[in-house]
C-alpha positions in Angstrom: 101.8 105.9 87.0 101.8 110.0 88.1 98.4 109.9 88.5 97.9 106.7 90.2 100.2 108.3 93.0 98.7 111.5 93.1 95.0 109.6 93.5 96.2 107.3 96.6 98.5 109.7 98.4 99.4 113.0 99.7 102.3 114.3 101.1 101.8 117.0 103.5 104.0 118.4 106.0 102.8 119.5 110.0 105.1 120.6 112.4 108.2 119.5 110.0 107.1 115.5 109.7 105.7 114.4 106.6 102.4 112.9 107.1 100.5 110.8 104.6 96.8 110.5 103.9 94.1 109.3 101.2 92.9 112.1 98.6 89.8 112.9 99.0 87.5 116.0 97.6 88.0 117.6 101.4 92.3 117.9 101.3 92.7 118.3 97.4 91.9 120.5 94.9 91.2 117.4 92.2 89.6 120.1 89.6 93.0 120.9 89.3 94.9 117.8 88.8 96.7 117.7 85.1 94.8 115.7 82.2 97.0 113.8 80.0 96.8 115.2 76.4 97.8 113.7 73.6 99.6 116.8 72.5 100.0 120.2 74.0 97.4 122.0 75.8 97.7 125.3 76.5 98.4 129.1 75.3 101.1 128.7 72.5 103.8 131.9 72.7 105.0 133.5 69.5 108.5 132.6 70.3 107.4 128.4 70.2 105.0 129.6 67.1 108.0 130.7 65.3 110.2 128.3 66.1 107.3 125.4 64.1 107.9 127.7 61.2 111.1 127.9 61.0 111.6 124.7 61.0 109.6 123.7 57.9 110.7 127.0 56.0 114.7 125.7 56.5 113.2 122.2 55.3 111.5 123.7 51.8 114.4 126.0 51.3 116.7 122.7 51.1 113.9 121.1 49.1 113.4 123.5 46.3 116.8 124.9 44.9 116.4 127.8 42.4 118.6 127.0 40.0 118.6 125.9 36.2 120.6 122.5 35.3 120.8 120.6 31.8 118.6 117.7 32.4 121.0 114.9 30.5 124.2 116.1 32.5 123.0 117.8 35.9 125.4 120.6 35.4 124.2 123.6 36.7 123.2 126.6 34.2 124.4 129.7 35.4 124.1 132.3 32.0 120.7 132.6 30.8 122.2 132.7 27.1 123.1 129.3 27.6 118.9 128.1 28.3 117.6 125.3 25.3 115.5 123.0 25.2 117.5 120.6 27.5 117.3 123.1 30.3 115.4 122.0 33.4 114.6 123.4 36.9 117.0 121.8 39.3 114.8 118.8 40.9 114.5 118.5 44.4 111.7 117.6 46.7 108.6 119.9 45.6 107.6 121.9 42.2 108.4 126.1 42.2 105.3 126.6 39.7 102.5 124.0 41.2 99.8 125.3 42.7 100.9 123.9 46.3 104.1 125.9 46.2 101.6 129.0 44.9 100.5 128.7 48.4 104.0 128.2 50.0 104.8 131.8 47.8 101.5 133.1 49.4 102.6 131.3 53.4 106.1 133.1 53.3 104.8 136.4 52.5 102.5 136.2 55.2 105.2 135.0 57.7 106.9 137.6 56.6 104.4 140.3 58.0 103.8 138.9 60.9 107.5 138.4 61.8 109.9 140.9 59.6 112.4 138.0 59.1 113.8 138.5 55.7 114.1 134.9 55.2 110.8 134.0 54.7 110.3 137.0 52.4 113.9 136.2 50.4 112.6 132.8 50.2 110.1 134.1 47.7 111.8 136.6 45.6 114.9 134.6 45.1 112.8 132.0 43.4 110.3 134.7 41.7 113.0 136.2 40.6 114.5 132.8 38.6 111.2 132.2 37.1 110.9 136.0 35.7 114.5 135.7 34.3 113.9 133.1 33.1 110.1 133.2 31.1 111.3 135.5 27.7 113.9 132.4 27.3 111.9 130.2 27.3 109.1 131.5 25.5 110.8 132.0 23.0 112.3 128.2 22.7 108.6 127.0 23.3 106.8 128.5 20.3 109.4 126.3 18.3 109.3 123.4 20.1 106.5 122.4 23.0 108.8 119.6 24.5 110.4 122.1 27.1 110.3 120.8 30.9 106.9 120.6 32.3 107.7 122.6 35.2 108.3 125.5 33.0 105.9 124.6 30.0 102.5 125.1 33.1 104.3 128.6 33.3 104.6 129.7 30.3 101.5 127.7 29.2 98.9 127.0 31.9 96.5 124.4 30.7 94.2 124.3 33.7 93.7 126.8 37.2 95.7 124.5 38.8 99.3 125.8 36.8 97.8 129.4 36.9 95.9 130.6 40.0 97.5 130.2 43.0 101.3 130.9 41.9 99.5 134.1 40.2 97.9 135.3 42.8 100.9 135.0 45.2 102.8 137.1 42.8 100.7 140.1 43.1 100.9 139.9 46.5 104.6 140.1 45.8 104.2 143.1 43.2 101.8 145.0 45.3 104.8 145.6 48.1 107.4 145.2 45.9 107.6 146.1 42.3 111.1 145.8 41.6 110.9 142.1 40.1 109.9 141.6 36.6 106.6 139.7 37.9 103.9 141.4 35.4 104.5 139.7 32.6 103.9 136.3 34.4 101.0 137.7 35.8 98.9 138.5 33.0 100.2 135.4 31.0 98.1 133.4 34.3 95.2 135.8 34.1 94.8 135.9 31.1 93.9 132.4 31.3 91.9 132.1 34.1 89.9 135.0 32.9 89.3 134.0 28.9 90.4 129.8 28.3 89.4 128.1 31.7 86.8 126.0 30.6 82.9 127.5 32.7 79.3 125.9 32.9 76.8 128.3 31.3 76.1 130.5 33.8 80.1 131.3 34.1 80.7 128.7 37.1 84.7 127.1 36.7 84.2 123.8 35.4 86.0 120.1 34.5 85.4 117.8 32.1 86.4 115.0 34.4 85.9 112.9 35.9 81.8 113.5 33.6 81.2 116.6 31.9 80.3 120.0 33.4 81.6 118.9 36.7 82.8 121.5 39.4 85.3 121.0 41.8 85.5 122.5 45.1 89.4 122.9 44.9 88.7 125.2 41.6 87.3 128.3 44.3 91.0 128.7 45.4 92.8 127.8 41.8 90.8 130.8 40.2 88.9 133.3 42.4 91.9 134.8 44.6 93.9 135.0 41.7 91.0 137.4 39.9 90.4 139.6 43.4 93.7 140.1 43.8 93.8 141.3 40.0 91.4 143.6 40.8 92.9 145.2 43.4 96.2 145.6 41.4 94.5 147.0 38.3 91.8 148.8 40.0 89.6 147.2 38.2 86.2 147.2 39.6 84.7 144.6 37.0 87.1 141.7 37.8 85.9 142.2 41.9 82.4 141.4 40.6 83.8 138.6 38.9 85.3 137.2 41.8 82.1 138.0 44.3 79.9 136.1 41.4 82.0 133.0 41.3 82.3 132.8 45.5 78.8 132.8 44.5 78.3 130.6 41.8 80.1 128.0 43.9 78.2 128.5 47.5 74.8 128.1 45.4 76.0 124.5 44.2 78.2 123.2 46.9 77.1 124.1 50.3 74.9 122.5 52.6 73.5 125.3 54.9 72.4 122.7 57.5 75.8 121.6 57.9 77.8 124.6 57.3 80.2 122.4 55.0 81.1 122.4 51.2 80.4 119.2 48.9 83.5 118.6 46.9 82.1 118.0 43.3 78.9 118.9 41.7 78.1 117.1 38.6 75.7 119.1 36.1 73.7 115.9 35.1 72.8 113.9 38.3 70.0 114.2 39.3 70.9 113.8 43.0 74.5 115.4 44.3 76.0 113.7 47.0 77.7 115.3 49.0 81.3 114.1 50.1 82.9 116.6 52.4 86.6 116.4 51.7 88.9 118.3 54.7 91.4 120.1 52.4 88.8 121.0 49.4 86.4 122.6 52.5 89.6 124.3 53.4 90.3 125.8 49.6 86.6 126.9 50.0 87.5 129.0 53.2 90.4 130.5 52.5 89.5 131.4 49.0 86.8 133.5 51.1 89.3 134.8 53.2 91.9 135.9 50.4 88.6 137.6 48.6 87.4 138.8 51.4 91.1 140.7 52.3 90.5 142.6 49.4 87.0 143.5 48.4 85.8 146.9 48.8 83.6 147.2 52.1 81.0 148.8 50.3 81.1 146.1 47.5 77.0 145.0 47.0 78.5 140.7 47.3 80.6 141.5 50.3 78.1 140.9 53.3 76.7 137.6 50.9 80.4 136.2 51.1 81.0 137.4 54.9 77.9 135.6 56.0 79.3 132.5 54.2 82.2 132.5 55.7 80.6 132.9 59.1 78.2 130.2 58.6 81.4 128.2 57.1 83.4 128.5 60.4 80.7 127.4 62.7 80.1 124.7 60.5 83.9 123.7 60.7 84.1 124.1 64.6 81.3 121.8 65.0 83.1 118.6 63.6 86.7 119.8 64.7 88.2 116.0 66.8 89.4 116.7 70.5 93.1 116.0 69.5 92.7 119.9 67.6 92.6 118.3 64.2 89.4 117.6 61.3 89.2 114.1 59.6 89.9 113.4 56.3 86.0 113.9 55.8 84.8 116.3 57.8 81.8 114.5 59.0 83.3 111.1 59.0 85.4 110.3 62.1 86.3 107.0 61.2 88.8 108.4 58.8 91.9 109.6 59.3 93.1 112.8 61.0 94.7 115.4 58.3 97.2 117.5 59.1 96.7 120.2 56.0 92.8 120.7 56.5 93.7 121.6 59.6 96.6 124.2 59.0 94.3 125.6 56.4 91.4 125.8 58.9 94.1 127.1 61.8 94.8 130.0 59.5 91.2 130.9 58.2 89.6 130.9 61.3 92.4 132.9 63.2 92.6 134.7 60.6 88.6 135.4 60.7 89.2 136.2 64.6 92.3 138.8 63.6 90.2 140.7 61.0 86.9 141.1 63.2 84.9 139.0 61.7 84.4 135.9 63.2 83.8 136.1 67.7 87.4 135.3 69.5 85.9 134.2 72.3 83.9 131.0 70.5 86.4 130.3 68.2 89.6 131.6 69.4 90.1 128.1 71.9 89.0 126.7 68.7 92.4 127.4 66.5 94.5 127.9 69.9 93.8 123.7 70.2 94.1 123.6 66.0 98.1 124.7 66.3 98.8 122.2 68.8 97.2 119.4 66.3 99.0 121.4 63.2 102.2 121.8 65.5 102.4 117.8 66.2 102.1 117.4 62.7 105.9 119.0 61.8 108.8 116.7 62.8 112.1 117.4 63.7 113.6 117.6 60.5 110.5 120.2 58.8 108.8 118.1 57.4 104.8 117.9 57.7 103.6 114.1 58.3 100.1 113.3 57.9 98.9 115.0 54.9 96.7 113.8 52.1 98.0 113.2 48.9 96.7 115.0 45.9 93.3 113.8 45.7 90.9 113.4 42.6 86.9 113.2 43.1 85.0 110.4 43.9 81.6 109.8 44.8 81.8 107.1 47.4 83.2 107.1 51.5 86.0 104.7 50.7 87.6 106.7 48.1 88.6 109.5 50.3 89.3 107.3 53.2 91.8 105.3 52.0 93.2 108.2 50.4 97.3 107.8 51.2 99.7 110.2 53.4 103.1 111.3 52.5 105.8 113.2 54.2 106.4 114.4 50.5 102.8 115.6 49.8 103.5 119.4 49.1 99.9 120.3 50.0 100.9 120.6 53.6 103.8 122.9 53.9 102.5 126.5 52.8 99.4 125.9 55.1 101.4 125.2 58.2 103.5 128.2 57.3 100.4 130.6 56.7 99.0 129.1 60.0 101.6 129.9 62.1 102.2 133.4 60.6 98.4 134.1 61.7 98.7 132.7 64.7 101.7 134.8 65.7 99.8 137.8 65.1 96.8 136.3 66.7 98.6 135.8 69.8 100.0 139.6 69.7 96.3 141.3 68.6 93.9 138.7 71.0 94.1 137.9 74.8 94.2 134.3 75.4 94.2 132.5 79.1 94.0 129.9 81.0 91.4 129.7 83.8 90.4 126.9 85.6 92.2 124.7 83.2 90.5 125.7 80.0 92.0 128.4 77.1 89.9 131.7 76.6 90.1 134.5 74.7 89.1 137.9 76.2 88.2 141.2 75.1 91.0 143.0 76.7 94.3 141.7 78.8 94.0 139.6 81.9 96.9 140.1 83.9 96.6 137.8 86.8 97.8 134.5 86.4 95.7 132.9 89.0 94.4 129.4 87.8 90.9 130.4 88.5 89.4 134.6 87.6 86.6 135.9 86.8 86.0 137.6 83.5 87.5 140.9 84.7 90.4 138.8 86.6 89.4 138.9 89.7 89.2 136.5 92.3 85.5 135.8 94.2 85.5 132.9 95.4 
């Protein structure tokens, strides 16, 4: 209705007497007239940023109690002395040792480095520090008796990358600022798995035994190789950052299609033809794997401009297929499926996070994340909760599969991403120089200080 009025009339005023004419290209400026977005347009402020965050960290701190009940009565288990077998972790809306929340663990941090509010770092330790208590306990009561709570058993036990890689790999972030919690034990019990029992094809490639033999999943890049680069960087250990370059590697060699700058999601050693599904949040556990290898490999390291140039070619690829609401489909390359909100926090953060760290050109893909938050942004509701996510997804080797794929409010694969991504956009918006000219968001090598809706590169006005 707003625009209909402001296409048929203007009010002007001559001599004190509104007059009232047809618009035309002559008496108004139409290249300026508002579009109607579906969600915001626009340069975000940290302040608004923060706000998204904080939301959905006050949501997961409700959600995930640290605290130890017995399982038959609910009462709450205060004295460690007091843990048996009929001790649980208190249930409440997510996991605190599943790879999703390894993430969330890895979000918080990161939130709280780009912000210095304690919560999101206390968020962290408080529950760190219940799962360090509580590991000797526990161990102990397993090597008697395997039937302890599964929550605890993928601790103390990992059976696959998915119980070991991420949660490890956000506690040495932890221990690498902080070494005051009792994290190293935990630690090493996860990479010592990853490192000598995860299950590899011959040439040392992470591999499945589902859904066929000597399959690799996409998803297994992030479950294992951050975990093993941040190991190295912990220990010094110069050996384990060749590990990690060789599987970033090992995987690109299999999975990614160079003339579309997107992963595959599974590779299965027998076919004879791999088809390639590209899956949005298994494309983002191949990004940000790069980015969280790439964070800590030596410059000089011989794999590091291999894995750059991946990443590069990754980005554009992602940029390419991104929808003009901000977010990427359910497959990437498929816009008949849905819109999903964690690919796209995932992407938000690696590609603003690309931008932040110099490798990857602010002014191409700067308007690129800037539109991302808005999509990831819509995504949080008013109670912190992130709607349209993917539930936890299997492989399959047709469209439909991934398609029809459900959403749920309750699918923790959305919440540490929207965290990470805001904490990277806040300091993106600090470190870059976004504006708006002529309608459009760019990014600029230095500050523009005018605020005129139209400026040339250097902000001023020639027209």
């Amino acid at each position: 209705m707003k625009k209909a009025i402001i296409l048929t009339a203007l009010v002007l005023m001559s001599g004190g007497i509104y007059a009232q004419q047809a618009v035309n290209d002559n008496n108004t400026p139409l290249h300026l007239m508002k579009p109607e977005y579906k969600y915001k347009y626009g340069v975000s402020s940290v302040n608004e940023v923060k706000s998204t965050i904080d939301r959905v960290l006050h949501y997961i701190d409700e959600q995930t109690p640290a605290q130890l009940v017995d399982k038959t009565t609910g009462k709450e288990i205060t004295d460690l002395n007091d843990i048996s077998l009929n001790t649980q972790l208190k249930q409440g809306g997510f996991r605190l040792t599943s790879y999703e929340w390894g993430v969330t663990y890895s979000s918080v941090l990161a939130a709280y480095e780009a912000t210095g509010d304690a919560a999101y770092l206390n968020y962290a330790k408080k529950r760190f520090r219940l799962l360090a208590d509580i590991a000797p306990k526990f161990t102990a009561i397993y090597k008697k008796n395997t039937g302890i709570d599964g929550n605890i058993r993928r601790m103390i036990d990992p059976h696959a990358l998915d119980d070991s890689g991420a949660i490890c790999a956000s506690m040495i972030k932890y221990m690498l600022t902080d070494k005051q919690l009792q994290l190293d034990g935990l630690i090493q019990n996860y990479i010592q798995y990853i490192l000598n029992k995860e299950y590899r094809l011959e040439d040392g490639t992470f591999a499945r035994l589902r859904p066929h033999k000597n399959t690799v999943w996409l998803d297994d890049m992030f479950m294992g190789i951050p975990a093993i680069a941040y190991y190295a960087r912990y220990t010094n250990d110069g050996k384990l950052y060749d590990a990690a370059a060789k599987q970033v590697l090992l995987f690109a060699d299999k999975m990614f299609l160079p003339e579309k700058g997107l992963f595959r999601h599974g590779w299965v050693e027998e076919m004879d033809y791999h088809p390639a599904f590209h899956w949005g949040r298994a494309n983002g556990w191949a990004i940000l794997t790069m980015c969280e290898v790439l964070d800590v490999l030596p410059e000089n390291h011989p794999s590091r401009n291999a894995i750059l140039s991946l990443f590069k070619q990754h980005a554009i690829g992602l940029s390419k297929v991104q929808d003009k609401d901000g977010f990427w489909h359910q497959l990437l390359d498929h816009s008949d499926t849905y819109l999903e909100s964690s690919a796209t926090a995932i992407y938000t953060y690696c590609l603003a996070h690309g931008i932040n760290k110099g490798w990857i050109d602010p002014l191409s893909f700067g308007p690129v994340v800037q539109l991302a938050w808005h999509a990831v942004e819509s995504s949080v509701n008013e109670k912190g909760q992130v709607e349209g996510v993917c539930v936890g997804t299997g492989m399959g080797f047709d469209p439909a599969f991934y398609a029809y794929r459900p959403v749920h409010v309750m699918a923790a694969h959305g919440y540490g991403p929207v965290i990470w991504a805001g904490a990277e956009m806040i300091k993106m918006l600090q470190q870059q120089h976004p504006k708006s000219n002529d309608s459009a968001i760019m990014f600029y090598r230095q500050e523009v200080k005018t605020n005129h809706p139209i400026f040339n590169y250097n902000g001023t006005i020639r027209y």
